[in-house]
N, C-alpha and C positions, 0 to 999 in steps of 0.2 A: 740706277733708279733708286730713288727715296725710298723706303718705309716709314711707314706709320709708326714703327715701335723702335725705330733707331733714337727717337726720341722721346720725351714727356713733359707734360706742362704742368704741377701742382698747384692747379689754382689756389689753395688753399694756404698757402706758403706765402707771409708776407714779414721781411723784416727792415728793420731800419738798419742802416750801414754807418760806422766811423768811417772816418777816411781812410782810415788804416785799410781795415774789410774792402772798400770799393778798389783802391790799390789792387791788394790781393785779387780780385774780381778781373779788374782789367790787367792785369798781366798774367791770368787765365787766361782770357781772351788772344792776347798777345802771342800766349805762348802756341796756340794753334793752329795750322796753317790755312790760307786765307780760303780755300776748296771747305773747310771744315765750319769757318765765322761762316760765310753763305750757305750751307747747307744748314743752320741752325736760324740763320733768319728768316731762312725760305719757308722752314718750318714753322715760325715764329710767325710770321707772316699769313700762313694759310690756317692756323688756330685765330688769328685777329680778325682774317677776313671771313672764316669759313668757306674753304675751298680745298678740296681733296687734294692733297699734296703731289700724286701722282696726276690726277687731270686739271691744272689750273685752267683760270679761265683764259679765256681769248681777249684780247685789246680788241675793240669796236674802234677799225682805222673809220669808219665814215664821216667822225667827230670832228673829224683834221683835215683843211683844206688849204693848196698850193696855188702860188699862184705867181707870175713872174710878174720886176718893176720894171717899167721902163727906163732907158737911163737915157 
């Protein structure tokens, strides 16, 4: 299970990047394994949406309907 404080967001943290830095950046990224990049966008994800990282929401299937073609 996730916690809340395995991670943080500094809204207040904004810089501009060389290409150099984003480099750097994404092979941070890179260097991570891929259970860790998902774990951080999940979290990423539930600060953008607003949704408790431990109870996300539910997909609403009724939205989505099947139906066979004839052939």
């Amino acid at each position: 299970m996730l916690n809340e404080f395995d991670f943080k967001l500094d809204r207040a943290v904004f810089k501009h990047q060389s290409i150099e830095e984003a480099d750097k950046n994404t092979n941070y990224w890179l260097s991570k394994t891929p259970e860790e990049r998902l774990a951080a966008s999940f979290y990423l994800n539930s600060i953008a949406y607003n949704f408790d990282i431990n109870n996300p929401p539910k997909m609403d299937k009724t939205v989505f309907s099947m139906r066979k073609h004839k052939i």
